[in-house]
MARVEXFI-726244 format. One record per residue (C-alpha): residue in three letters; x, y, z. Coordinates in nm, 4 decimals. Each point is the difference from the previous one (the first is absolute). Layout:
N
   residuo         xx         yy         zz
       ALA          X          Y          Z
...
This chain:
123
   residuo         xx         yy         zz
       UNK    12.3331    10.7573     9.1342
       UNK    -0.2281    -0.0729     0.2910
       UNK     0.2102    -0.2990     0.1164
       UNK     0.3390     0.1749    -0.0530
       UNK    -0.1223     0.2793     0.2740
       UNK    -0.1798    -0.3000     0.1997
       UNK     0.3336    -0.1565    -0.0034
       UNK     0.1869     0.3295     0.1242
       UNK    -0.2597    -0.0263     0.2955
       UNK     0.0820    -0.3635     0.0768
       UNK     0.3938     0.0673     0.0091
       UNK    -0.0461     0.2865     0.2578
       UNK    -0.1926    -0.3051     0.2274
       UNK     0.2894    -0.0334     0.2849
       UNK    -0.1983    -0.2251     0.2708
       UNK     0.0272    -0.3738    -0.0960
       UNK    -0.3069    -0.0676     0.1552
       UNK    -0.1973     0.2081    -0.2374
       UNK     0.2441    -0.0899    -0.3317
       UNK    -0.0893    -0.3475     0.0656
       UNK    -0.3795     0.0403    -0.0104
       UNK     0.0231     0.2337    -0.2857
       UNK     0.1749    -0.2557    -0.2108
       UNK    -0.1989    -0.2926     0.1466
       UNK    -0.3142     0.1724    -0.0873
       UNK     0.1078     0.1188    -0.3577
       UNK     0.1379    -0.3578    -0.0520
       UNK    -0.3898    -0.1305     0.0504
       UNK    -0.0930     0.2296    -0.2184
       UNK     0.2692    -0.1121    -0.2593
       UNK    -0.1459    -0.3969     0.0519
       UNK    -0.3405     0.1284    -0.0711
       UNK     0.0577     0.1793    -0.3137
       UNK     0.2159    -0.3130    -0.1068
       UNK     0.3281     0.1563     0.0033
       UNK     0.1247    -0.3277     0.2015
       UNK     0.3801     0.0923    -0.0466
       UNK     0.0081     0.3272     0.1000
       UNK    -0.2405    -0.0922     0.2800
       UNK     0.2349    -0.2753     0.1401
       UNK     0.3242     0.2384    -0.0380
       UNK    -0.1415     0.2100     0.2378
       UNK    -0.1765    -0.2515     0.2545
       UNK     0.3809    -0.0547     0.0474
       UNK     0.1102     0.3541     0.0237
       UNK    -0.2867    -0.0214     0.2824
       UNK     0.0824    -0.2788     0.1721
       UNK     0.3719     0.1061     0.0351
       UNK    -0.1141     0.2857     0.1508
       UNK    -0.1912    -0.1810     0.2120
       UNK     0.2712    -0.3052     0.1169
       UNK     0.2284     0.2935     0.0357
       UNK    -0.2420     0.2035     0.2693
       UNK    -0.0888    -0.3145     0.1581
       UNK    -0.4147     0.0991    -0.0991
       UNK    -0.1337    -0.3515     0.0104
       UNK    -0.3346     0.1505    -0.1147
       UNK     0.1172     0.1826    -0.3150
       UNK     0.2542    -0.2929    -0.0795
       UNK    -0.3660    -0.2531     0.0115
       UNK    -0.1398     0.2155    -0.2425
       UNK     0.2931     0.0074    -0.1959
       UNK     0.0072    -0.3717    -0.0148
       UNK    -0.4230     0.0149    -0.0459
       UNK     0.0888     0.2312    -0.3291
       UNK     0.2858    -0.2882    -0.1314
       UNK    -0.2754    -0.2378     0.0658
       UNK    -0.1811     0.1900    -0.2506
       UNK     0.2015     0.1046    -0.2554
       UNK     0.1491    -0.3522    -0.0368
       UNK    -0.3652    -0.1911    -0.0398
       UNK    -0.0019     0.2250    -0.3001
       UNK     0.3222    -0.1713    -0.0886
       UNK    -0.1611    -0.3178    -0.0228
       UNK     0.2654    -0.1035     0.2814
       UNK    -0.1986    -0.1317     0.2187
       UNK     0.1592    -0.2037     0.2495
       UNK     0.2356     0.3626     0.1116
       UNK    -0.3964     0.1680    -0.0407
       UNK    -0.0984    -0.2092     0.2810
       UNK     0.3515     0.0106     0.2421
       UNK    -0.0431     0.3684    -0.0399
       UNK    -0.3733     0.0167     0.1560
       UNK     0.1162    -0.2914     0.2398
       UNK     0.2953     0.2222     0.1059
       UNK    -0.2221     0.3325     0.0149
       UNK    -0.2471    -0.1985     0.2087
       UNK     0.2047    -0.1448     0.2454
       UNK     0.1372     0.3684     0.0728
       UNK    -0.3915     0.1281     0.0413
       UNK    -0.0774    -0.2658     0.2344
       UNK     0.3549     0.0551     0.2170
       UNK    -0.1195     0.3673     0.0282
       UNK    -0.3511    -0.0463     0.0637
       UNK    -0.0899     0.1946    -0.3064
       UNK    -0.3471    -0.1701    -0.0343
       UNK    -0.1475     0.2025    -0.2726
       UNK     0.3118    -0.0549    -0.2568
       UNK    -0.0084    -0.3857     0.1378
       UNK    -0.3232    -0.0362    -0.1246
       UNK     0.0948     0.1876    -0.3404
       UNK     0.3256    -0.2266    -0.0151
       UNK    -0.2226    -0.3352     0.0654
       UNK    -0.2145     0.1521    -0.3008
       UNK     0.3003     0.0566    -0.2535
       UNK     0.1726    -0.3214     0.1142
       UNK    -0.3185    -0.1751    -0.0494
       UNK    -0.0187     0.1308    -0.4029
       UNK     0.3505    -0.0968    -0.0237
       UNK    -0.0318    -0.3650     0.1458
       UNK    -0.3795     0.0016    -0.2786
       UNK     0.2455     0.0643    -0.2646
       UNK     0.2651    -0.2435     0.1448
       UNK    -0.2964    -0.2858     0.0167
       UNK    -0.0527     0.1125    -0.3737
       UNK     0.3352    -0.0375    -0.1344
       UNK     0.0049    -0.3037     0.1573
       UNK    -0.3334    -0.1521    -0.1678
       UNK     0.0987     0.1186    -0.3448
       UNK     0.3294    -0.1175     0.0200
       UNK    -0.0707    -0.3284     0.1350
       UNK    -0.2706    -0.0344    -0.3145
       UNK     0.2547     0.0702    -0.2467
């Protein structure tokens, strides 16, 4: 199949750098087609890859990605430490464009929090 020769492609990937954007990026892809657990299984492949190369950048997007993945979840309380976490490591590098896109997921996060919050206190 298509993915079994994509996957033979991937494999032959030996810079970490590039591994970890691949499976960051296919990750995202995984959150928006709603396949949440495969999705979060590799935003950790991704962000080991990262912590282990010492690429902040890669290892905020990583933790931008778990953000996501676990607001689908329901969970969220990690949702938000996740986009907190991914945003602090924007703003350290300077990384204004992803800040901005962090401050914008953390923001839907902390809508749903506020949410969860009014329905559960109704109940």
């Amino acid at each position: 199949t298509e993915y079994n020769e994509a996957l033979k492609y991937f494999e032959a990937i030996k810079n970490d750098t590039v591994k970890s954007i691949v499976i960051k990026n296919l990750s995202r892809a995984y959150i928006d087609l709603g396949y949440t657990k495969k999705a979060d299984d590799l935003c950790g492949r991704a962000l080991a890859i990262a912590k282990r190369t010492g690429d902040e950048c890669r290892k905020a997007g990583a933790f931008s990605n778990k953000g996501l993945t676990y607001r689908h979840f329901g969970q969220i309380k990690e949702s938000v430490d996740y986009h907190e976490t991914a945003l602090k490591i924007f703003k350290e590098l300077g990384d204004q464009l992803w800040e901005g896109i962090a401050l914008c997921l953390l923001g839907r996060a902390l809508m749903d929090q506020d949410k969860n919050s009014i329905t559960n206190g109704v109940q």
